[in-house]
C-alpha positions in Angstrom: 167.0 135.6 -38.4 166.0 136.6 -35.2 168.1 135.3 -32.3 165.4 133.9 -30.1 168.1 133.3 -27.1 168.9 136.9 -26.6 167.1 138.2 -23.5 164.4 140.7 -24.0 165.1 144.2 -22.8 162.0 146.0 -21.6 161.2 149.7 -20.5 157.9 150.3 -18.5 156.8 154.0 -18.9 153.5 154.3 -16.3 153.2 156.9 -13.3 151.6 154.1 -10.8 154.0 152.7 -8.8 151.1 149.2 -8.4 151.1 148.8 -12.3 155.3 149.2 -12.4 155.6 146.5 -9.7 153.1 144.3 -11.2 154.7 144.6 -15.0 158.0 144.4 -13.3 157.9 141.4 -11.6 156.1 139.9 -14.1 158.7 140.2 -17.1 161.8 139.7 -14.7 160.1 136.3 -13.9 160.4 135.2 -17.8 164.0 136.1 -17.3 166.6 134.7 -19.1 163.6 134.8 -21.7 163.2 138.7 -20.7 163.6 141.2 -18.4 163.0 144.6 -17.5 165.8 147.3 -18.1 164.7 150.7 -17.0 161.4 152.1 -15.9 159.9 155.8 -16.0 156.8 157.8 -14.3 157.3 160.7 -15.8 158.1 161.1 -20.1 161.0 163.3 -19.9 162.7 160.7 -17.5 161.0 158.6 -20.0 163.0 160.1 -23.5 166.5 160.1 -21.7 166.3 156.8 -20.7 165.2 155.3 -23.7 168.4 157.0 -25.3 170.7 155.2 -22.8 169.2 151.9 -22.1 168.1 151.6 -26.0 165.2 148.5 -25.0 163.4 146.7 -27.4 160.6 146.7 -26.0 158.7 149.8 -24.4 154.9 149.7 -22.4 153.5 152.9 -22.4 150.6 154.7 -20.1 148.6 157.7 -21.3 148.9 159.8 -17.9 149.0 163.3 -16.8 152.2 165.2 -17.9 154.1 168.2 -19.0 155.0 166.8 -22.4 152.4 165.6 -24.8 152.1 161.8 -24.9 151.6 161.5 -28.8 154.6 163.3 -29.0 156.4 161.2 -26.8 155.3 158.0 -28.6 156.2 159.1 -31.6 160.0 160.4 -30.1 160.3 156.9 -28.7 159.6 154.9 -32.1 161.5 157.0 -33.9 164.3 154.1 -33.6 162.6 150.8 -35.5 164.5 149.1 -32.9 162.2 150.3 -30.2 158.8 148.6 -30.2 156.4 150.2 -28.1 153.3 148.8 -26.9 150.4 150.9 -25.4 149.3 149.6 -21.9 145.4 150.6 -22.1 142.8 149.9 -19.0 139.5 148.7 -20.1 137.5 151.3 -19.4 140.6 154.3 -19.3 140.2 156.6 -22.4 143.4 156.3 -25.0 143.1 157.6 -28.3 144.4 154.3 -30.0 143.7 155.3 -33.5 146.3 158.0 -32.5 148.6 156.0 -31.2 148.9 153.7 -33.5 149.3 156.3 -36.1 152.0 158.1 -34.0 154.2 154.9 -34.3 152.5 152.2 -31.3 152.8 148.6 -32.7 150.0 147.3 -30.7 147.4 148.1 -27.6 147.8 145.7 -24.8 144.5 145.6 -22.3 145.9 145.5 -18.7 142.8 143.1 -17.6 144.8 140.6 -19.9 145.7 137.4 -19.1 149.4 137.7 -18.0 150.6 134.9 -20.5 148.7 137.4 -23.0 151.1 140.2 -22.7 154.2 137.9 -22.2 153.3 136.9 -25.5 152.4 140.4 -26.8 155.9 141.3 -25.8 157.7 138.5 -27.8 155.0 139.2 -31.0 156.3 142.4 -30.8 159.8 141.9 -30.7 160.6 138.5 -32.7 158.0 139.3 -35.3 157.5 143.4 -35.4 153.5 142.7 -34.7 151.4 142.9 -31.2 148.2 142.6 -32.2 145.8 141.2 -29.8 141.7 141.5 -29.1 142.1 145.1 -28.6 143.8 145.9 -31.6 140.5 145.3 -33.4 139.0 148.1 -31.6 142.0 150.3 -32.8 142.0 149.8 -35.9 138.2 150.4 -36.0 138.7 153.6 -34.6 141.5 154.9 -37.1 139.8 153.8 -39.7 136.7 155.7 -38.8 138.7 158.8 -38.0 141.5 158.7 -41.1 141.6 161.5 -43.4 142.7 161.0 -47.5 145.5 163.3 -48.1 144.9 165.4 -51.0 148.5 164.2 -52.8 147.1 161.0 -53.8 147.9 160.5 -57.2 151.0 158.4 -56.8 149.2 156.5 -54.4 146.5 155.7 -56.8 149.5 154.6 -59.5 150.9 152.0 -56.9 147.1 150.8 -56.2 146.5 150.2 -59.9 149.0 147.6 -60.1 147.4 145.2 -57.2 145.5 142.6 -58.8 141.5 141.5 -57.4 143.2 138.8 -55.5 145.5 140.9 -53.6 142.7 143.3 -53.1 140.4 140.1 -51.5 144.1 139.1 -49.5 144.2 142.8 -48.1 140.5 143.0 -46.7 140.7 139.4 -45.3 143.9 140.8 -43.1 142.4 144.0 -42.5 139.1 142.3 -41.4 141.3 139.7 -38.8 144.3 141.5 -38.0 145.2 138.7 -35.8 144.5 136.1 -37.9 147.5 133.5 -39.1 148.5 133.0 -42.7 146.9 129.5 -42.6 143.5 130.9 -41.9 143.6 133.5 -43.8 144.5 130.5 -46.9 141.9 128.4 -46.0 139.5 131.5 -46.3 140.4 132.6 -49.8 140.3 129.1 -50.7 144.4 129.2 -51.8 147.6 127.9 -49.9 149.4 129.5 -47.6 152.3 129.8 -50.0 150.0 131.2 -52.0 149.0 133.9 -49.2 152.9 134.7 -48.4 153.6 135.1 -52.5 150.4 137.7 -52.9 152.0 139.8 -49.7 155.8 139.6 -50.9 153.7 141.0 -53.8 151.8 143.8 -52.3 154.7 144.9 -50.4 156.9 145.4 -53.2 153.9 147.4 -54.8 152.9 149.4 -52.3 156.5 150.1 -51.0 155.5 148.6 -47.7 157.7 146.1 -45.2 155.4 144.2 -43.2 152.1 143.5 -42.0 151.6 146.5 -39.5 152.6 148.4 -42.4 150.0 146.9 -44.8 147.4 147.5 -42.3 148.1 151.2 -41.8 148.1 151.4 -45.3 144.8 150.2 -45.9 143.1 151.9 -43.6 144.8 154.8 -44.6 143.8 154.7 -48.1 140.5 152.8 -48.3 141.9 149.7 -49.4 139.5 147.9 -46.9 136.5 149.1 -48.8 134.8 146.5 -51.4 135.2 148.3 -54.8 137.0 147.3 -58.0 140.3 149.2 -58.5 141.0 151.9 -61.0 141.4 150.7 -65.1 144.5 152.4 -64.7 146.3 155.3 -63.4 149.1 157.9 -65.3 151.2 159.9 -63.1 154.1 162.3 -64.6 157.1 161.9 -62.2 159.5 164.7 -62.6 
């Protein structure tokens, strides 16, 4: 159960000193609710700190450096207690499919409302998901760009067992990421006990822990597209 009077811890990796003051006093004015504990303009600086300070939550610019940024988003998630957010500009190029895939739980736009990403942030941290209008976008993109690893045969096995329902559950999530359990119910026509019995489900099958999961999954391995699944599928484990 999380403990929801903890104070947020949050690192704020971004080269510009305009978008650091602006994040930074607007987190530390949330405080006790949250509160920024370290920030970073370059990613080296960036990587040490993250070891000492150990935040839960990290914003991340793509900028100009010696170290690749993939790289240094995937270093930084590497602990599941770190949950790093991408801070993306409207119009600024990010490879979010990439991101996302290197271990990003969600794309915050900076022209977003401030209550937005103060909200983003406690998504992120309470509930391990930050998805918000530009996630949609993100997901689009990895979806058009994902490749089908050739070693798919055990995937196939675990996709046999998911019944037409769960199927129908999985492309109504994929379709609204942000969309809440209740909707999502009332779309399939079923109750939202229902909904959270078919995931519990699907996790367990797919060897999966939550919702950011199930979407990478998906995407990943063309559960999103609208086909029946496979009669059945042998695989010989040694």
């Amino acid at each position: 159960m999380p403990d929801h009077k903890k104070t947020i811890r949050v690192m704020l990796i971004d080269c510009r000193p305009l978008v650091l003051m602006g994040l930074h006093d607007l987190i530390n004015a949330r405080k006790p609710r949250m509160e920024v504990s370290g920030q970073a303009t370059t990613y080296t600086t960036a990587l040490d700190l993250a070891d000492q300070l150990r935040p839960n939550v990290i914003f991340f610019s793509f900028f100009p450096d010696a170290l690749n940024p993939l790289e240094v988003v995937a270093g930084l998630t590497r602990s599941p207690e770190m949950k790093l957010l991408v801070l993306k500009g409207l119009y600024e190029s990010v490879p979010v499919a990439q991101a996302i895939e290197a271990g990003a739980r969600g794309i915050v736009l900076a022209e977003d409302p401030t209550e937005s990403i103060v909200r983003a942030i406690i998504k992120v941290h309470y509930y391990d998901v930050g998805l918000d209008r530009a996630w949609s976008g993100g997901l689009s993109g990895y979806a058009a760009t994902r490749h089908i690893p050739m070693r798919c045969n055990l995937e196939q096995a675990k996709q046999a067992r998911l019944t037409l329902r769960e199927r129908e559950l999985i492309r109504a999530i994929v379709g609204d990421p942000s969309a809440k359990y209740m909707s999502i119910a009332e779309h399939l026509g079923i109750s939202e006990h229902t909904v959270h019995n078919h995931l519990s489900n699907i996790y367990q099958k797919l060897n999966l822990i939550n919702r950011i999961d199930l979407l990478m999954y998906a995407l990943k391995h063309g559960l999103t597209d609208n086909e029946e699944p496979p009669d059945s599928t042998w695989v010989e484990l040694e």
